[in-house]
N, C-alpha and C positions, 0 to 999 in steps of 0.2 A: 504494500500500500504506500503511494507517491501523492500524488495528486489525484486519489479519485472517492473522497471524501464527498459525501451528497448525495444526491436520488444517481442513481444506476439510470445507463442510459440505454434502452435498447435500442440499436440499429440493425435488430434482425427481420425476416420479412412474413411476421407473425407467429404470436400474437403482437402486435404491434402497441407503443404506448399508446393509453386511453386518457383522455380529458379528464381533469381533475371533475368536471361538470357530470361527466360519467361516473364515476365512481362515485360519486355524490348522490346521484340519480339512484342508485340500488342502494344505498343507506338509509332507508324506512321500513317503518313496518309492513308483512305480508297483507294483502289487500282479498279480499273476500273473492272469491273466484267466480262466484255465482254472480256480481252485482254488477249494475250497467256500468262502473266503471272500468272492469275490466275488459267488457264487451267491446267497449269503444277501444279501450287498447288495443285489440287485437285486431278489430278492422281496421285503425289509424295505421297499425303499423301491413297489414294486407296491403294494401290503397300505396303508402306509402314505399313499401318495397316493388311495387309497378310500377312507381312514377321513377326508382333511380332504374331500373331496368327498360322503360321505354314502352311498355308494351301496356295494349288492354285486354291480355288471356289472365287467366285465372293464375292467383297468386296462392302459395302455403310455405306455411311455418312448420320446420321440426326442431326438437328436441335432437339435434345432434351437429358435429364436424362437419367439416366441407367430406371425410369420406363417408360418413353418413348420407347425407345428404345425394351424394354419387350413385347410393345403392340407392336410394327414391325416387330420383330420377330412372334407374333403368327399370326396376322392378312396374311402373307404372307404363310402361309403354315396349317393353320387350316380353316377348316369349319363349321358350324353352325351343333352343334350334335355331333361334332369329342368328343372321349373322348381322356384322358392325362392322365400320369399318371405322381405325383410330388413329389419327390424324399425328405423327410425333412431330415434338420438337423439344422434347429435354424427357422428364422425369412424370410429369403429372396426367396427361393424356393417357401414357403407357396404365401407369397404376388404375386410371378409370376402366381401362379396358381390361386389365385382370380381374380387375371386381367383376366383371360382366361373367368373364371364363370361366369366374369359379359358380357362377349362378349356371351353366349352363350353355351360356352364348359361344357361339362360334364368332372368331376374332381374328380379322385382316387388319394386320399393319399399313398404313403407306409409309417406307422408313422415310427416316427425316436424320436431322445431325443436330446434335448439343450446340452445332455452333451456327445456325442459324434458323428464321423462322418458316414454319409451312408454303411451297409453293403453292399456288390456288390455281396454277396450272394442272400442275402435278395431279390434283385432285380432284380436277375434272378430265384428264386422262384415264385416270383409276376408275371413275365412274363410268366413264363410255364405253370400257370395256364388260362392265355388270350388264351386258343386255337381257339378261334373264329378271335384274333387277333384286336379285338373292339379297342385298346389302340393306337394312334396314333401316340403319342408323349411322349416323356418322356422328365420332365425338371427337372436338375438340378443346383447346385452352386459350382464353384471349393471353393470357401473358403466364408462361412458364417459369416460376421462380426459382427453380433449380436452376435453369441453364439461362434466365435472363432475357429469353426470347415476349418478342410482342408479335402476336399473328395479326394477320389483317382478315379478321373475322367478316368483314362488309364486303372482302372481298372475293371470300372464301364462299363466302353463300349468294353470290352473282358465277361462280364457278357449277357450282352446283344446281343451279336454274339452266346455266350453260347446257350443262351435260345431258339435262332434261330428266334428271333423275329423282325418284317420287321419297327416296330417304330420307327420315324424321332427319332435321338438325339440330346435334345437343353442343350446349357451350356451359365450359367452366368458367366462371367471372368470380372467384374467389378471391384473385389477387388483383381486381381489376377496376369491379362493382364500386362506386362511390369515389373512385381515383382519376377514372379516364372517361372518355364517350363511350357509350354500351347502347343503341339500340335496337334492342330484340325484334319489333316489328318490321321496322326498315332493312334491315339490313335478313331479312327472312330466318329467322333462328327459330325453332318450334317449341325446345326446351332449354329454360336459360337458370343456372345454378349459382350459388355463392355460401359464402359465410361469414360471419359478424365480425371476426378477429382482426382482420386486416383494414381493408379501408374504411369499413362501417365502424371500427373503432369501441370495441364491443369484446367483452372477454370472451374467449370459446364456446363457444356452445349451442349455439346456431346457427340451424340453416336456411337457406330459401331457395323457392323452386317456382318460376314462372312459366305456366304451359298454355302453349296456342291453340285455337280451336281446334287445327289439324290435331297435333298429339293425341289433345281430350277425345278425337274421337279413333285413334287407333286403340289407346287407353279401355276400352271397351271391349276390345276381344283379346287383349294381353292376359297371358298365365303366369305373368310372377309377380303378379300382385302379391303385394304380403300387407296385414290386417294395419302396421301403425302406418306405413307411407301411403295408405290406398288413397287416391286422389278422390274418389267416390265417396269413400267414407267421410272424410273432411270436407265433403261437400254438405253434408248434413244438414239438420235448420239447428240443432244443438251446440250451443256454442262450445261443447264440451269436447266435439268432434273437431272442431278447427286445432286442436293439439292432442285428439287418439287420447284424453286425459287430464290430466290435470296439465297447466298453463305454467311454463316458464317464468312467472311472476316478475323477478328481479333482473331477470336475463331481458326481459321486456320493457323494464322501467329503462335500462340502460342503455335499451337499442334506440328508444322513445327519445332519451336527449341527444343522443348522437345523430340523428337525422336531423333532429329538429338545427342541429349546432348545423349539418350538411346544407340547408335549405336558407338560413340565415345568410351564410357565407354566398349563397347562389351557385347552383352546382357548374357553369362555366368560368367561375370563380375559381372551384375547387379544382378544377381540370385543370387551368393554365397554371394553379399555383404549382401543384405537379408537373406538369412538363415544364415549368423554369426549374425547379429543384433539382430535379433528374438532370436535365443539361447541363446544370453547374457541377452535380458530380461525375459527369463524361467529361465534361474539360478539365474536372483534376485529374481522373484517370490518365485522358490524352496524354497529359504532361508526365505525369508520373511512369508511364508505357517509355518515354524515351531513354530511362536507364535500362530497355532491354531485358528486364526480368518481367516485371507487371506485366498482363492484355487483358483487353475486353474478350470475355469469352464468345459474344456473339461478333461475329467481324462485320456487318455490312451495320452503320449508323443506322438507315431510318428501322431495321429490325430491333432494336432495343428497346426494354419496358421503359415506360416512365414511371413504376413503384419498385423497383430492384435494379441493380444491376452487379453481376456476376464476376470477377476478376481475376484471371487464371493468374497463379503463382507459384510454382515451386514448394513444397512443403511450407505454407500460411500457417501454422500452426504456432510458430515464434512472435508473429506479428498478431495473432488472435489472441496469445496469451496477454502480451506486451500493454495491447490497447483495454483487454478486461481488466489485468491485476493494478496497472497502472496507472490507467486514467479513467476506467468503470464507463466504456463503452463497449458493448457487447456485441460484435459483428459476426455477421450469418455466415456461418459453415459451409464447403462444398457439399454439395449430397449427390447422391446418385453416381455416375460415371465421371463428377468433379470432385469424388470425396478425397482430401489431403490436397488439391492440385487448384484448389480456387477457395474468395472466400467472398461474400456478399454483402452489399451494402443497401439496404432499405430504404428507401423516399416514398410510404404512403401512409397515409390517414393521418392523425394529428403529429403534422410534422413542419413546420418552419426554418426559416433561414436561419437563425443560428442555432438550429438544431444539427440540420445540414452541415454548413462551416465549421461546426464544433469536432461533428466527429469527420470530417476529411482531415480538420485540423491536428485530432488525434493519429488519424494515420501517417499521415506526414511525419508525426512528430517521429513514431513508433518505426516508419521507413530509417530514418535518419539516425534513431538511437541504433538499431538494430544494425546499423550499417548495409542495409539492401539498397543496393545500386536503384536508382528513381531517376529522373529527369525532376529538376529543381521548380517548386513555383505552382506547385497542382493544386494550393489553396487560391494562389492571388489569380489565378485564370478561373475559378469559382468566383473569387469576389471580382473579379472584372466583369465576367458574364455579367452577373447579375445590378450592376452598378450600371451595365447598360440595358439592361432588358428592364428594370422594376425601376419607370420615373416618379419624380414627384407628382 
């Protein structure tokens, strides 16, 4: 212990820090679950997870993880035999599709590479060649935070109209939902997925699941329904049914002020604050890349998220101790086929400029201590960005 006396700062790419307003929000008493007040909680936040999704298909609430949440998405619109097809581009896509395999589903890859994102070509070639149309589903990820990739989801579903093909479109907006533009209906997505912990700013434990009227009516002859995800079921007139149960209560109060904080700010607000933050931490990368050790793991710019990015390195394990024990910011680990060889830096949900600055600052510091060859200057080409993009 150095300098990292204070609140712990996480910079990993969820559960991401939450609003002291948040955490605030879940410090009262439990609330009657029966009473109109909670009624209205639970349609304000319905209502309200369709409006950061885009879309006017039917909205639900579960009680679980973004891999929860994965398995409620398929189990409602897949059947025993359906094949899928699963769109790579790092780590989370894949994992969707093993849930599927283990339910049953037969499971096409299009391979893809950790180091960049989905061609929407690619993926209307894969289709054209389904002329039996066997392929049922197609799943992907707006932004991969293992590997850092950002898909062009709008694109990807103008690909898939291309090819003329009748497959459900599923999108994971976990790492995405409340950070970037996500429109589910424009952009033709059938079933659009997420979780509370990241952008929405919101401790673990919720999921959401927006489906379009196509789905809801494939949804209908699906056999893996299972009794808590069944979308039917939570169609119910019991408001008992809209959570299979009793009501995440506190999990609810917390997601209630976190939109509410999302809506305030004006969500094209919240979108460009993110894409400045993210480019200031690509232009310290940039610089820091020119001692020749550091890289961006995705190589082509416009494919890069704007709530993560990934930073291949050489055994990062010196510089992830350096920057926790020492200066108590906590930077995200490689996973997947980057585990030891990269390590992650966060830009989503309640996150600000010298949040940002602070902890590039800290890496800087921790390159320098540590003696890791960098190119000099990857803070002040942050603060130059930003000193020109954010006027008075």
């Amino acid at each position: 212990m150095v300098v990292r006396a204070g609140r712990e700062f996480l910079a990993i790419p969820g559960p991401t820090t939450m609003p002291d307003e948040v955490l605030r929000a879940m410090h009262r008493p439990a609330l009657d679950i029966y009473s109109d007040s909670m009624v209205q909680l639970t349609y304000g936040l319905l209502r309200d997870i369709g409006t950061l999704f885009a879309t006017k298909g039917k909205t639900y609430i579960y009680i679980a993880n973004g891999h929860g949440t994965w398995e409620a998405v398929l189990t409602n619109v897949l059947s025993r035999g359906d094949k899928i097809l699963v769109l790579e581009s790092g780590r989370f896509a894949v994992g969707w599709g093993n849930a599927a395999r283990s339910m049953g589903i037969e499971v096409q890859s299009l391979k893809g590479d950790w180091n960049r994102a989905i061609r929407p070509s690619e993926v209307e070639a894969a289709l054209r060649q389904d002329t039996e149309h066997k392929i049922k589903a197609i799943l992907a990820v707006q932004i991969d935070t293992a590997s850092g990739a950002f898909n062009d989801i709008e694109a990807i579903g103008k690909a898939i109209k291309a090819a003329g093909h009748p497959a459900l479109f599923l999108v994971d907006a976990v790492a995405s939902l409340g950070c970037m533009p996500f429109e589910m209906d424009a952009w033709g997505i059938d079933v659009a997925m997420s979780a509370s912990q990241k952008g929405l700013m919101t401790p673990p434990g919720l999921g959401y699941v927006a489906a379009s009227d196509r789905a809801r009516e494939v949804h209908k002859t699906a056999n893996l329904r299972m009794p808590y995800f069944d979308w039917t079921e939570r169609d119910g007139n019991e408001h008992y049914q809209k959570h299979s149960g009793t009501a995440p209560v506190h999990l609810m109060f917390a997601q209630r002020q976190a939109i509410d904080m999302l809506f305030e700010e004006k969500l094209d607000n919240v979108f460009l604050r993110h894409r400045l933050l993210a480019e200031a931490v690509r232009r310290a990368v940039a610089v820091w890349a020119e001692g020749g050790v550091l890289s961006f793991n995705i190589i082509e710019a416009k494919e890069r998220g704007d709530t993560v990015t990934t930073i291949k390195m050489p055994d990062p394990a010196r510089l992830l101790t350096y920057c926790r024990e020492k200066c108590g910011v906590i930077l995200g680990v490689g996973i997947g086929d980057l585990q030891g060889k990269a390590f992650r830096i966060a830009h989503m949900g309640h996150v600000n400029a010298p949040m940002i600055l602070g902890t590039l600052g800290v890496v800087e510091m921790g390159l320098q201590a540590l003696g890791i060859p960098h190119g000099k200057g990857g803070v002040t080409a942050a603060l130059n960005y930003l000193g020109e993009s954010v006027k008075p």
